[in-house]
N, C-alpha and C positions, 0 to 999 in steps of 0.2 A: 257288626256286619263284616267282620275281618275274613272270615269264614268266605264269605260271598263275593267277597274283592279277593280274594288268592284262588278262587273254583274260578273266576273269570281272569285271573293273570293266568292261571296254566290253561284256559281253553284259549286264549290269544296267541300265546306262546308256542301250543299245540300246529294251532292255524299256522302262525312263520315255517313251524320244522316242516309242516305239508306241503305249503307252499315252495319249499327251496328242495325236498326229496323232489316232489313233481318238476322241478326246473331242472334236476339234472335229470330225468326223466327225458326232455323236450318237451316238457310240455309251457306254457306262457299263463302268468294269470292273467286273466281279462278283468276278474271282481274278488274282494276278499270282504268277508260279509254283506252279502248284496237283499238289500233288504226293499220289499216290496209290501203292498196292502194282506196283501196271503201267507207269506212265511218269510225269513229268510234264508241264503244259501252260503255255508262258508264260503266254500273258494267258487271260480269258475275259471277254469282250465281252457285252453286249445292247443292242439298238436295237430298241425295238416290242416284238414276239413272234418276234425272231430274237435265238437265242444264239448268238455267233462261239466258234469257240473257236481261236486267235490259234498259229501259228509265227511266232517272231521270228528273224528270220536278219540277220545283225551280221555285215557285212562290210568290212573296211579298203580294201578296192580295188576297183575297178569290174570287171574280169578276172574276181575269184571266184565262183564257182557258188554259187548257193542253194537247192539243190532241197532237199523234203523227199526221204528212200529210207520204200521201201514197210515197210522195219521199222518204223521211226520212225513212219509213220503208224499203223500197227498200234498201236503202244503209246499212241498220243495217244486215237486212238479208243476204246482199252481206258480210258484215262482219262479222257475225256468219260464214259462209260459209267458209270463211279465218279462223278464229279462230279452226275449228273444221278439218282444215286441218294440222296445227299447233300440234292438239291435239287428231288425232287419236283413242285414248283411250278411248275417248267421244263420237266417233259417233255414236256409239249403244245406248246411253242414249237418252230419251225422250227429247225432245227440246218445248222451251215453251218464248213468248217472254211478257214483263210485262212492266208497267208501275207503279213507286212511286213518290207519289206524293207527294210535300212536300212544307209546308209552317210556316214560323214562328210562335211561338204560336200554332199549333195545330197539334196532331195526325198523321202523314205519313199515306197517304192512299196507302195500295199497289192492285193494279188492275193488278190479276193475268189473266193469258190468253189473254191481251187487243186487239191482232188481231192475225189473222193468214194471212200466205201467200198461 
């Protein structure tokens, strides 16, 4: 299982570089893997009165795709949903769901607004 323990050391690893590009961003983490009965959510961001709620996609080579699929969004947003029950204090905040992308050697791209529901 060495295979499956270094795919999960570099999506962790992934998660930190997103987390700290989005910090000099301004943006704050509120959650880093927030895990719920419906899916979970890497990160959860705020800047202002906007909560991000963060895809992180960890990729080795510039070639591979990064899409979220429309399941995945379903479960995230089912997630947000938990999360923003939990936190009350947030639900008046603007919601916004993103995607950073990240690859060794190069730049984090962050793809703000990348779908809606």
């Amino acid at each position: 299982m060495t295979g499956s323990r270094d795919t999960d050391r570099f999506g962790r690893w992934a998660e930190r570089v997103a987390a700290l590009f989005l910090a000099l961003k301004g943006y704050r983490t509120l959650a880093r893997r927030f895990r719920s009965p419906s899916g979970e959510i890497d990160l959860i961001a705020r800047r202002g009165r906007l909560v991000v709620y963060v895809e992180v996609k960890a990729r080795r080579g510039a070639q591979e795709r990064a899409e979220v699929r429309d399941r995945q969004r379903r479960r995230i947003r089912r997630a947000a949903e938990h999360f923003l029950k939990l936190r009350p204090e947030l639900s008046s905040c603007d919601q916004r769901f993103d995607v950073v992308l990240i690859r060794p050697g190069a730049f984090p791209t962050h793809l703000k607004d990348a779908w809606r529901d």
